[in-house]
GULOTI-647999 format. One record per residue: x negated, y, z negated of N, C-alpha, C in turn; residue in three letters. Coordinates in steps of 0.05 Angstrom, whole numbers, plus 5000, padded with zeros to 4 digits. Atoms other than C-alpha are relative to their C-alpha. Layout:
% residues N
XYZXYZXYZala
...
END
This chain:
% residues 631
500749925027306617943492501150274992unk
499449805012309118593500502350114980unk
496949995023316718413466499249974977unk
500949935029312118303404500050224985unk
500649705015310719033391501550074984unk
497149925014317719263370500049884970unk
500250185019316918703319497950164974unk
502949925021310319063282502250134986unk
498649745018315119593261503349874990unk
497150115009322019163252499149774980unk
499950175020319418723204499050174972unk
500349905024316619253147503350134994unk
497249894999323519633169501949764985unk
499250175011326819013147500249944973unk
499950015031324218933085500650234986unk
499449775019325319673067503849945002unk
496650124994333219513084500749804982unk
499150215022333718893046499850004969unk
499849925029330419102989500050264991unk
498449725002333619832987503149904995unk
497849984996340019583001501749734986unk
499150305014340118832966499849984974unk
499050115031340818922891499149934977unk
501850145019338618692830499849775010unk
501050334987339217972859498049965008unk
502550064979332818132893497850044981unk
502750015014328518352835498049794992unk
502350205011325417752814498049885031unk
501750064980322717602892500050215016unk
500449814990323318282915497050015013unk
503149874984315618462918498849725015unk
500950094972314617822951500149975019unk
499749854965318717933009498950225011unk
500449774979316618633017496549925013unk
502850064982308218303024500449915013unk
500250224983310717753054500750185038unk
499549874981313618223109498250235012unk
502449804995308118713108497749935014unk
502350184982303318063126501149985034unk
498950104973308317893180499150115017unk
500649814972307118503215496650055007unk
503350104983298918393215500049755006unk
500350154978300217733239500350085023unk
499049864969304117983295497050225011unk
501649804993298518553305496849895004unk
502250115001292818043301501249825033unk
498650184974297017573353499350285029unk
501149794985296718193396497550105009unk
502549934999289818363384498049865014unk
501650204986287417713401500749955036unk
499049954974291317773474498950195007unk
501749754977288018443488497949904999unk
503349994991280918203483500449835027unk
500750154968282617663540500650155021unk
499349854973284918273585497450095005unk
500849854989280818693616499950344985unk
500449825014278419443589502050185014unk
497849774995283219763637502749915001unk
497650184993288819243630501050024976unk
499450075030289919283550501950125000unk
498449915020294719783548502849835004unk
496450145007302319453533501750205001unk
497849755004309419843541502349755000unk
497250065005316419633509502150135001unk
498249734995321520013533502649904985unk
496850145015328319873485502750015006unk
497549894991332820363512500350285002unk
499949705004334320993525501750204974unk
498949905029335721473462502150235012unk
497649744990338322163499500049985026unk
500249994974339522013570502450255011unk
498349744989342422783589498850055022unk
500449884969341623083660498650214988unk
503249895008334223383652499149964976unk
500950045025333423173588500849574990unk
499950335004331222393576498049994975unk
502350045022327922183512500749644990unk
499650304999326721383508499249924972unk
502450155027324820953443499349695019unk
502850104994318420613468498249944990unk
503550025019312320333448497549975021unk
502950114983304920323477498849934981unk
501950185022300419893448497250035023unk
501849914989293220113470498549914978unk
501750015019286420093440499450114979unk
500349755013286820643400503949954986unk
497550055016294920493376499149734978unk
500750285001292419773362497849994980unk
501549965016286420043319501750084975unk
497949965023291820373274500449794994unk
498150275014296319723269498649904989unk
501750225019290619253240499150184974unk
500949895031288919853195502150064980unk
497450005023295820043166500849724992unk
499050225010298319293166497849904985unk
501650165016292118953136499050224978unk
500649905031290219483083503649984984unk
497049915016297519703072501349694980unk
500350195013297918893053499449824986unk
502649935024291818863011501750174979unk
498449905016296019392975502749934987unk
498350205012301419022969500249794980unk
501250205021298418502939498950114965unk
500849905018295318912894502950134983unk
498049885012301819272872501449774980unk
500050205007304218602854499349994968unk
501250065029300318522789499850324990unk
500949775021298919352777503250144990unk
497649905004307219452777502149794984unk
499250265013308818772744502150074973unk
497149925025313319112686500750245004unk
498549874991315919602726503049994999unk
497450184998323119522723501250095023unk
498749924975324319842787497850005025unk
501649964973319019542830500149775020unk
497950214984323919142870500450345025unk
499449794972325119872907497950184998unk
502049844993317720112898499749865019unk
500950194975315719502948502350145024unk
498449814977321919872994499350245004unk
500649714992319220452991496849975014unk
501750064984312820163014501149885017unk
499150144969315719753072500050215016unk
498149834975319520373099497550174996unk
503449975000311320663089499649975020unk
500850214972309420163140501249985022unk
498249994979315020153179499750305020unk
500349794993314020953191498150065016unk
503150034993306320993203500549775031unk
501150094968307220473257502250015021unk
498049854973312820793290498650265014unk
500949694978308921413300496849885009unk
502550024982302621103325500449785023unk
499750154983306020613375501450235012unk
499149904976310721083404498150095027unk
502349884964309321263475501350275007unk
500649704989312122013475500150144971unk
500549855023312022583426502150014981unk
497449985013318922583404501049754984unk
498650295019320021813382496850064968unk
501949935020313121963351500850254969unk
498949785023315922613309502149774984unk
498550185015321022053283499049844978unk
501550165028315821623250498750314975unk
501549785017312522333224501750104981unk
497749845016318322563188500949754983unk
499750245020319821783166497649984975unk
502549915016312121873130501150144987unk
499149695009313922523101502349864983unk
496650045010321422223071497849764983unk
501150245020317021573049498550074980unk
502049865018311022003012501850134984unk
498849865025316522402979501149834979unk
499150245010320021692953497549894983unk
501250175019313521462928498450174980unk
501749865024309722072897501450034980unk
498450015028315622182857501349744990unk
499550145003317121522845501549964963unk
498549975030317021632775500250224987unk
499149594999321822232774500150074975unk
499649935029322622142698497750214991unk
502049815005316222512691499950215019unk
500249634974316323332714497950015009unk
502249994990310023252733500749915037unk
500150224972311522702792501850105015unk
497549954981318322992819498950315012unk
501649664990314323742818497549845029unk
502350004983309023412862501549915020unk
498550134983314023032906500850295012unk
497749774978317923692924497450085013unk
501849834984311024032937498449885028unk
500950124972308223512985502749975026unk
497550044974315523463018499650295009unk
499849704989315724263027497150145020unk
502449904991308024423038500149875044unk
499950074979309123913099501649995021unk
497149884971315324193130498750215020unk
501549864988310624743143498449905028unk
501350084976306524313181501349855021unk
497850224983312423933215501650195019unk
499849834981314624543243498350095022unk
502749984976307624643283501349655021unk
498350164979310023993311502349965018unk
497550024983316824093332500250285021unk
500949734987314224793365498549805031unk
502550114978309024383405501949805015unk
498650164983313823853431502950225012unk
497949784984319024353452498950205020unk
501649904972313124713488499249845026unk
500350154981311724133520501649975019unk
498450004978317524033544501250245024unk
498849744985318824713570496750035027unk
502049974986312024623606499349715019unk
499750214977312023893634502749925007unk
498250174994318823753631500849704992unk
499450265004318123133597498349954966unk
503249935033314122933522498549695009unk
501150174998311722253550497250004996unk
503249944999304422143534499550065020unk
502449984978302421943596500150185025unk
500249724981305722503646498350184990unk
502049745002303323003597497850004996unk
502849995000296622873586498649975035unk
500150064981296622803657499450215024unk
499849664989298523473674498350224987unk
501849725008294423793634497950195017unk
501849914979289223893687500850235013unk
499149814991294024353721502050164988unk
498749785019296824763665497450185000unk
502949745009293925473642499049904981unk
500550085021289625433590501450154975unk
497449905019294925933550500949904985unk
497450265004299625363551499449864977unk
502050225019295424893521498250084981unk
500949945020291625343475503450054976unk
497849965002299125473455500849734985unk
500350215016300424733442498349944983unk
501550085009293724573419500250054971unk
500449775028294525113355502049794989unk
497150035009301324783338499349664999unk
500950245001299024083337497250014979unk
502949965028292424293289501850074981unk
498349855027298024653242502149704993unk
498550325021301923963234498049785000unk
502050125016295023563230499150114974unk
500749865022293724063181501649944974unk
498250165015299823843141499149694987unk
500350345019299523093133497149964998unk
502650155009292722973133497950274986unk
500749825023291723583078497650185007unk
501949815004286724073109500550304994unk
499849764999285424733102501950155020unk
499549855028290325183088502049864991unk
497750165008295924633079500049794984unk
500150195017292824233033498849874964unk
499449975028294624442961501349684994unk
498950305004299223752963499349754991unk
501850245005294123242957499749964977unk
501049965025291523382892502349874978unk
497050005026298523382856501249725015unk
498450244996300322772893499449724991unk
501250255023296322252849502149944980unk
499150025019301522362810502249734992unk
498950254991304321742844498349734988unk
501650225012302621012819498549905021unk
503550054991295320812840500249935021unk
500850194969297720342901500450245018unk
499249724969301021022935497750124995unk
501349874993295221362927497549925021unk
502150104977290620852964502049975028unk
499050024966296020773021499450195012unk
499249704984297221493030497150075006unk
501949904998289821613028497949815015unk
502150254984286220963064501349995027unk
499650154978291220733114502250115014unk
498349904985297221153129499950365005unk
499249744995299221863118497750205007unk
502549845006292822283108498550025033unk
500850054968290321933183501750145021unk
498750014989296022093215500050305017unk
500649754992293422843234497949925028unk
502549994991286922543254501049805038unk
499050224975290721993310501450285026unk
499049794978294922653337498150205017unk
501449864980289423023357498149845014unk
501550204983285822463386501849835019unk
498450114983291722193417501050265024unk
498749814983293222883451496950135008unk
503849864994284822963466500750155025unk
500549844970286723223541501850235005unk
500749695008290123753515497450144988unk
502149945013284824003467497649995025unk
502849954989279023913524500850195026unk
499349834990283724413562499950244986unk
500349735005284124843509497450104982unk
502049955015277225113487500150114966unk
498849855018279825553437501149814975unk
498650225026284525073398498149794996unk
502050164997278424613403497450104976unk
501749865013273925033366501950044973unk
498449985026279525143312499549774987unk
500450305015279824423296496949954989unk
501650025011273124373282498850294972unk
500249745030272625043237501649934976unk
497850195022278524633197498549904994unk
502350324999274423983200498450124978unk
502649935001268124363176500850224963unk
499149865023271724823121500949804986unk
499050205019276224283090497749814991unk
501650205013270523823082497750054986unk
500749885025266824303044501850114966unk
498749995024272324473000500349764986unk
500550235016274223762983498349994991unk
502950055012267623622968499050184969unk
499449865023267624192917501749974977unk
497350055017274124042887499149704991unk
500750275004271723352882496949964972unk
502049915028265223622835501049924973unk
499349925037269223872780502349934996unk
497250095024275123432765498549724991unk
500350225016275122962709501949805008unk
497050224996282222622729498049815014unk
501550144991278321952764501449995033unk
498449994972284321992814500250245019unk
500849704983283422742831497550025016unk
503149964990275622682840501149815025unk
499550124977278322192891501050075029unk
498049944982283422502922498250295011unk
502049844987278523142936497249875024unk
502150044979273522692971502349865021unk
498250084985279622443008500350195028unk
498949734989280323133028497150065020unk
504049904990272323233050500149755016unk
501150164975272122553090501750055022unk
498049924974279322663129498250225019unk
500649754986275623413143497649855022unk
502550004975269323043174501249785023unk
498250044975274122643217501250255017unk
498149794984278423273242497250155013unk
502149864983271623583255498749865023unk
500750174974269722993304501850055018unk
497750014971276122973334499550355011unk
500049734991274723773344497750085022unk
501849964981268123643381499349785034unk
499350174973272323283440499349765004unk
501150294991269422673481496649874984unk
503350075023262822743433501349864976unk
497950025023268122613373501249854994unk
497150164993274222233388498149774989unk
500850195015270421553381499949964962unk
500849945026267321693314501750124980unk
496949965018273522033281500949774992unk
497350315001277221383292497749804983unk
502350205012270320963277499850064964unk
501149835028269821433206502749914980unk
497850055004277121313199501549734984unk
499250295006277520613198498149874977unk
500849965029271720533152500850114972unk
499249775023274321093105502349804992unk
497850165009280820593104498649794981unk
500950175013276520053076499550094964unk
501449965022272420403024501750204985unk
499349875017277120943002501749834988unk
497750115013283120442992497849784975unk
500750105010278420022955498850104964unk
499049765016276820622911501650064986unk
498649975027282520802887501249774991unk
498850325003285220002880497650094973unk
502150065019278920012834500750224969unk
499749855026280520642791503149904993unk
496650135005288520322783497949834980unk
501650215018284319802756498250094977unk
499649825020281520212712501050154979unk
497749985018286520512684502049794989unk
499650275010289319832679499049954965unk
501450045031284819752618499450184985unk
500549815022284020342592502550244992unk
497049905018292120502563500450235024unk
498949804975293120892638498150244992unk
501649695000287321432618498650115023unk
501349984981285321722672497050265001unk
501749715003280222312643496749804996unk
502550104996273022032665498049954975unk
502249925026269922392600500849864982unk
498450215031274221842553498949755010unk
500350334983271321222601496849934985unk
502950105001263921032597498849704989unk
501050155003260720382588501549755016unk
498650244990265519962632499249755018unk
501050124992260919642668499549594994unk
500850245017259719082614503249795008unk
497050025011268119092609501049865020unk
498950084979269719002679498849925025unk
503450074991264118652718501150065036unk
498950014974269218552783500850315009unk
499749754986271719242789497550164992unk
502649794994265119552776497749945024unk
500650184986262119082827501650145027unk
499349974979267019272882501150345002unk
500049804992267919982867498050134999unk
503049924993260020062867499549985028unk
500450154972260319732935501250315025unk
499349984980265120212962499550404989unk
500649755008261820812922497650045018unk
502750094981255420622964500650075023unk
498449914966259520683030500250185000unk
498949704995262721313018496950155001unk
501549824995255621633002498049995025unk
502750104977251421263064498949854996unk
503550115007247620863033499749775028unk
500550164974244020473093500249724998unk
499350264996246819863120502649874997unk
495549984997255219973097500250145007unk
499149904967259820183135499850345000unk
500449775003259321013113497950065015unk
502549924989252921003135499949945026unk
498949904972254520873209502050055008unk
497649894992260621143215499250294994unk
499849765014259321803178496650165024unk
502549964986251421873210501350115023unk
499349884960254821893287501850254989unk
498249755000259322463259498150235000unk
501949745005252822843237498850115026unk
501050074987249722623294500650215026unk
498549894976255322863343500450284992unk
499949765007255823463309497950225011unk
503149744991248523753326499949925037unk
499349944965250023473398501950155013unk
498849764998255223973402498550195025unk
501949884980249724373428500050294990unk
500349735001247125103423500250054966unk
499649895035249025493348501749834995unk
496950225008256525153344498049724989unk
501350275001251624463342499650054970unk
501849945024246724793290502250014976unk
498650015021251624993248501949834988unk
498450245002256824403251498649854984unk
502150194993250623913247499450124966unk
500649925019248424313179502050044979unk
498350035003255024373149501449744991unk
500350315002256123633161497849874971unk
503650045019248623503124501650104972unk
500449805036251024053062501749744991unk
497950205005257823523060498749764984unk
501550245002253322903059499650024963unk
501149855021249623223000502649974972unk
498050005015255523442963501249684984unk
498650325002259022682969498449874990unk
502050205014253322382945499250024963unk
500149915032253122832876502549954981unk
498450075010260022712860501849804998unk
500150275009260622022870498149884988unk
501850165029255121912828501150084985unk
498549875024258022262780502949904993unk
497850095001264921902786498649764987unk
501950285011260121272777498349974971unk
501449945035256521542714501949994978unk
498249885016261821822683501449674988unk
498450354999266021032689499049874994unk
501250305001261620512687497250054984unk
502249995015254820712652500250244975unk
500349775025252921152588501549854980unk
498850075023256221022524502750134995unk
496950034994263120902510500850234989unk
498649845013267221472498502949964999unk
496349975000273521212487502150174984unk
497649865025279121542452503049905006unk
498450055002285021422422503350085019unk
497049974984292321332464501850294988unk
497549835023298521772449500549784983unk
497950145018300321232406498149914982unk
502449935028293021312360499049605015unk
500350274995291520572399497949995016unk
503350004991284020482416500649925027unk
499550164975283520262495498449704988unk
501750315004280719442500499749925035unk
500850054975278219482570499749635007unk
498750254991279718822610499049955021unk
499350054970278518562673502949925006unk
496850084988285318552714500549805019unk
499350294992289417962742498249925028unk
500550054979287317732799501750125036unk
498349904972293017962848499150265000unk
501249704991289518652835496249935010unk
502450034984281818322848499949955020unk
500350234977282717862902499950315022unk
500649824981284918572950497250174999unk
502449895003279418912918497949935011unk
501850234986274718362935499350025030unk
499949984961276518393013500050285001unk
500049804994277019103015496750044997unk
503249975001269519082992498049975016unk
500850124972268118673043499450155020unk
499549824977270919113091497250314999unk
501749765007266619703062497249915001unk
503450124996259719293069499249915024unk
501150084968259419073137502550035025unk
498249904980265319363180498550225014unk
501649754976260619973199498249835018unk
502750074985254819583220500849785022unk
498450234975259818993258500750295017unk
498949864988262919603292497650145023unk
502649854996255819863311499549875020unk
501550054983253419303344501049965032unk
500049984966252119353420501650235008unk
498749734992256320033410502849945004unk
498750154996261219563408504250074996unk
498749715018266820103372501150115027unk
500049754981264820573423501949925020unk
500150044967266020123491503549914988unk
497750095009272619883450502150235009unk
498449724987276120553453499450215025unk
500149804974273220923512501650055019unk
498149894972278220813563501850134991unk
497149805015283021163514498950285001unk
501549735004278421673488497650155013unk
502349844982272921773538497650014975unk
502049825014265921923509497750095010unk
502049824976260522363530497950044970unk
502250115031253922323483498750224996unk
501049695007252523043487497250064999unk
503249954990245923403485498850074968unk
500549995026242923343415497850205000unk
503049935004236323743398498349794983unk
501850215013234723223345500749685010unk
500450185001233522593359501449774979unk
497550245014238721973323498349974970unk
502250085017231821843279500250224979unk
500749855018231222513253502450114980unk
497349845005238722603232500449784981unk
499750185030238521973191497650014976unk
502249815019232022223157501150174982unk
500549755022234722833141503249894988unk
498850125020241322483113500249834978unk
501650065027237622083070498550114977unk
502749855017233122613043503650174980unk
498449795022240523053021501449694991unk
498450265020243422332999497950004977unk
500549955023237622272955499550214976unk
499949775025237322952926503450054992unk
498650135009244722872916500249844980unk
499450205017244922272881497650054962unk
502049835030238622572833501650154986unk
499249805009242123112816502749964978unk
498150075011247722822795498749844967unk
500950165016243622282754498150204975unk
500949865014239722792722502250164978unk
497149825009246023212698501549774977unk
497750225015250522602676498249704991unk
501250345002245621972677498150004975unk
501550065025240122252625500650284982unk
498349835030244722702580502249974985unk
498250225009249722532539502350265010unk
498449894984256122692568502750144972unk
498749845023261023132519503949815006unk
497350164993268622792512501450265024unk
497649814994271423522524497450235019unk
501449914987268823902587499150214993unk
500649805005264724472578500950295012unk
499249784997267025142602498850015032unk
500349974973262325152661499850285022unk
499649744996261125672709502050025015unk
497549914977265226082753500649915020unk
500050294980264525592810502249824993unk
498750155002266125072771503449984990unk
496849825014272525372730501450025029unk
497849924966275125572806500849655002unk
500650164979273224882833503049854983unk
499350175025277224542766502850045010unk
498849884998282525032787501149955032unk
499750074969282924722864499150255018unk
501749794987278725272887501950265005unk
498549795004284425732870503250025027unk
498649994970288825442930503050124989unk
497149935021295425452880500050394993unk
500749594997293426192855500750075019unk
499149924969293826312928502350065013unk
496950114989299926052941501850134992unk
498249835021303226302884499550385008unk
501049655002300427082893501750055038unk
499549854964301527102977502249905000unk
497750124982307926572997502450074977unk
497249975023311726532926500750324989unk
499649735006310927252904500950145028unk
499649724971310327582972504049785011unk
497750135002316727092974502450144991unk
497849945025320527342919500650305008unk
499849724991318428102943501550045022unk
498149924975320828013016503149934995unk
497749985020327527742981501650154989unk
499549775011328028282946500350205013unk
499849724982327128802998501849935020unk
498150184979331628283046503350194983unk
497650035017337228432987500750284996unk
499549725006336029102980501050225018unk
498949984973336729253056502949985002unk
497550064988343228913053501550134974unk
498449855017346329232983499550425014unk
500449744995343529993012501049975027unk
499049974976344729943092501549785003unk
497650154987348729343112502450074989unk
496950055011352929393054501450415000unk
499349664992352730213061502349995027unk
498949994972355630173131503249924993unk
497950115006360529683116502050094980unk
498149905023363729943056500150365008unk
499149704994362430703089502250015018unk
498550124982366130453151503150024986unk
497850075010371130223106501850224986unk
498949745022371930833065500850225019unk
499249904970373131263130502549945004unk
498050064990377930903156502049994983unk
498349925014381530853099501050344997unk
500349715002380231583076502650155026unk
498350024976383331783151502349875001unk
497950135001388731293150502950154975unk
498149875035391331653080500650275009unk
498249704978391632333118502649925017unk
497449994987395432083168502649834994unk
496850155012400731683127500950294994unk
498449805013402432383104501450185027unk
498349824982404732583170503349825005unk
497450244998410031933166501250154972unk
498649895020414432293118503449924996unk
496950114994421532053136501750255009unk
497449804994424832713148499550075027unk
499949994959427432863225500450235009unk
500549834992427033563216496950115007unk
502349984987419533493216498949865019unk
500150144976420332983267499750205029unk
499049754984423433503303497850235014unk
502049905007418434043292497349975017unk
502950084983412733623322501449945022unk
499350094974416733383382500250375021unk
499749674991418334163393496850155014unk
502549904999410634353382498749885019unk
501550134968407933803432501150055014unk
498949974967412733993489499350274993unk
501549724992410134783473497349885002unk
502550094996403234453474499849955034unk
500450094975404034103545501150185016unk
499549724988407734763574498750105000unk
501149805002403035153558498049915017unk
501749984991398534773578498649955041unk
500450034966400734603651500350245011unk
499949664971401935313671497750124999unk
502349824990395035533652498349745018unk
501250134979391834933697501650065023unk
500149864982396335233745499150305011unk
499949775003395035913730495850005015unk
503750105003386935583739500049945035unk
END
């Protein structure tokens, strides 16, 4: 089974090739080759899937070796694949949502005239994502990371005609070079420290590295999770990357790019439980970002921003699992795979949305859609329910063990994690009601298009329900299947190890007190938006909110310290080189010239001053050998 693997990733590759490279001829069955090939590869990944359960828990993992890429004397770097429990959790989640999305694109891009090479730009999506979670060392892996990165820039700006979309494209391509450099630092340390980037030597060796080394890598691997999967301080990007059509925002944010932080530091866990230090970072990320999202997520009206901020706040309470090691790792991935369900279902639901309401996406113009659109209010209630906990979908055990594992931490770090977590909960619960108010209940506030043309809200075709439908699915009983017998847990352990830590509270009292800030949460919200009437045009708000509106000032930021302090060091770079480099150089120059112009005046042509000097240097050297004899 293991010649299958290669296949997961050569059949989306395929379709990005054919339909990149094949023509108008291909528009009219374009987007169904690119699903049809997108399914292929969760067949293949289900065919696989169903082969590892008949192994054994220490027998699952798979290796495809293809060939060697750089075979130099000390320097070997192979393209490989492992297929493990933990690779193998990715593949069913990128191929079967990323295919759901497909589907869905289908009907939400249907008079596109160029979505013969959006479906290519999703393939080579798919194709990326599961190059970098099969590889088996760091370096074929950096290949798919940088393929991500090239694909996200293809689809946020997809539609470059608008400055909006091509401005957000450059900024998610640039923001994440930043973090792609923390990567290519860490695999070049590696190698200068094992000698090799293979997973399995170096995680191998870690045991007998300093912890220097490995706090060294560890940092540099949080700074390119910090990148793609948008935390704190690298994740201005997100926000402005909605600017992409609806399906890229549920890929990038359910099933591919956004994860792809959370797999590296869980795939490199035995660094991290070497290095204390870089261990404790990741969760101060984790723990910060998923309060900011959560904020940022308050106070936008866009339906797709409020999204893309809790995008930002659930990734954070993943990175903060994966930060609290063998207590973690599980539950990241468990929170992960859920989060794939219910966020992609999410934003599928607000596409649909905007579907019927002339592409508006400002919350405060929506209200009463409930009546309008019975199916997508139905399945993005379902997976509004998930995201906040409510007991019995999948949020609510997936998200709980994060709280859970958090106060098992142990000592203050616990307390505070564990409380932190809780404020999160809270948060998520007020402004997905409030996404929910704002949409589907209260009285209609519609308003008129640019083109003075009332909206006529709709339910949408079917090729956009039907994924919705299953994704709902997924969001109602994938936590609690995952749950039983721990069943999750014993699934990934031999990858990720887990250790159940030393709680002070009890499992009982931690879903108590998550219920108690879910329901003051969800009040709060309902009180605010549910029994007042909601204004079209936002109010002013306080200084909080104005920041929050404002992305908590990350842009400000950016602009004042990197682009200014940019433009200044530039300036002082330029000024350096017009005052001293170019001083030198042009003094240099003026010297030698200067000098050179004296002594042309001793070249005169006449051979009585030839003379003259030949006379004066032989009295010169007379004179001067008889007084060193005279000495």
């Amino acid at each position: 089974m293991e010649n299958l693997i290669a296949l997961l990733v050569a059949a989306p590759l395929l379709g990005a090739a054919v339909l990149l490279c094949g023509g108008r001829r291909l528009d009219r069955v374009g987007h169904w080759l690119g699903t049809l090939l997108s399914a292929a590869s969760f067949v293949i990944g289900l065919a696989l899937f169903t082969d590892m359960l008949g192994k054994g828990a220490e027998e699952r993992s798979l290796h495809q070796h293809l060939f060697s890429w750089i075979p130099v004397e000390g320097f070997k770097a192979d393209v490989a694949f492992q297929l493990d429990q933990l690779s193998m959790t990715f593949v069913l989640l990128i191929s079967g949502v990323g295919t759901l999305i497909h589907l869905y694109s289908i009907g939400y891009m249907e008079h596109d005239e160029r979505r013969r090479r959006f479906f290519g730009y999703l393939n080579l999506f798919l194709a990326a994502m599961l190059l970098l979670v099969l590889a088996d060392n760091y370096l074929l892996l950096y290949v798919g990371w940088e393929g991500v990165g090239l694909a996200s820039y293809l689809l946020i700006g997809f539609w470059q005609h608008k400055p909006s979309a091509a401005t957000a494209a450059k900024k998610a391509f640039l923001v994440n070079r930043v973090g792609d450099m923390g990567l290519s630092i860490a695999i070049m340390l590696m190698f200068t420290t094992f000698g090799t980037f293979a997973f399995g030597p170096v995680l191998e060796a870690t045991g007998e590295t300093s912890e220097g080394k490995l706090t060294a890598i560890g940092l540099m691997l949080l700074l390119a999770a910090c990148g793609k999967s948008a935390q704190v301080p690298l994740q201005s990007w997100l926000g402005d990357a909605m600017e992409g059509p609806t399906p890229v925002s549920a890929l990038i944010h359910a099933a591919t790019m956004v994860t792809a932080g959370v797999y590296l530091i869980v795939r490199s866990g035995a660094i991290f439980n070497g290095a204390p230090d870089a261990q404790l970072a990741v969760t101060v990320v984790g723990a910060v970002t998923l309060l900011f999202g959560a904020i940022v997520g308050c106070a936008k009206d866009d339906i797709k921003k409020a999204l893309a901020g809790s995008t930002m706040s659930q990734i954070g309470y993943m990175i903060l699992a994966a930060g609290l090691g063998p207590i973690g790792y599980v539950f990241a991935i468990m929170h992960l795979v859920t989060h794939g369900f219910f966020k992609a279902g999410l934003f599928l639901g607000a596409g649909s949305v905007m579907h019927g309401m002339n592409d508006e996406v400002d919350m405060r113009k929506y209200g009463g859609l409930r009546k309008y659109m019975p199916v997508t209010f139905v399945t993005f209630g379902l997976g509004y329910l998930a995201i906040i906990g409510f007991p019995g979908l999948s949020g609510f055990f997936s998200k709980d063990k994060i709280i859970e594992a958090a106060f098992a931490k142990g000592g203050t770090e616990g307390w505070i994690l564990g409380s932190v977590a809780l404020l999160g909960a809270a948060i998520t619960a007020y402004y997905m009601t409030r996404v929910m108010l704002l949409t589907f209940f209260g009285e209609k506030r519609w308003q008129p298009d640019a083109q003075g043309e009332l909206p006529h809200p709709h339910e949408s075709p079917k090729s956009m329900t039907i994924p919705m439908i299953l994704l709902a699915v997924g969001s109602v009983f994938a936590g609690g299947f995952f749950s039983i017998g721990d069943r999750f847990m014993h699934w990934l352990e031999p990858v990720t190890h887990h250790d159940h830590g030393d709680s002070p509270l009890s499992a009982a009292t931690v879903t108590g007190a998550t219920m108690v800030v879910l329901v003051i949460g969800v009040s709060l919200a309902w009180v605010q938006y549910g029994r007042r009437p909601v204004p079209v045009v936002a109010p002013r708000g306080s200084l909080l909110t104005r920041a929050a509106r404002r992305d908590l000032l990350q842009d400000d930021f950016n602009h004042v310290v990197l682009v200014r302090g940019g433009e200044h060091l530039t300036r002082s770079l330029v000024y350096v080189d017009h005052t001293l480099v170019d001083g030198v150089v042009n003094g240099t120059a003026a010297s030698v010239g200067g000098l050179s112009g004296r002594l042309r005046k001793l070249q005169n042509g006449y051979a009585r001053s030839y003379a003259v000097s030949m006379f004066g240097g032989a009295a010169v050297l007379i004179v001067a050998t008889l007084l060193m004899r005279a000495v």
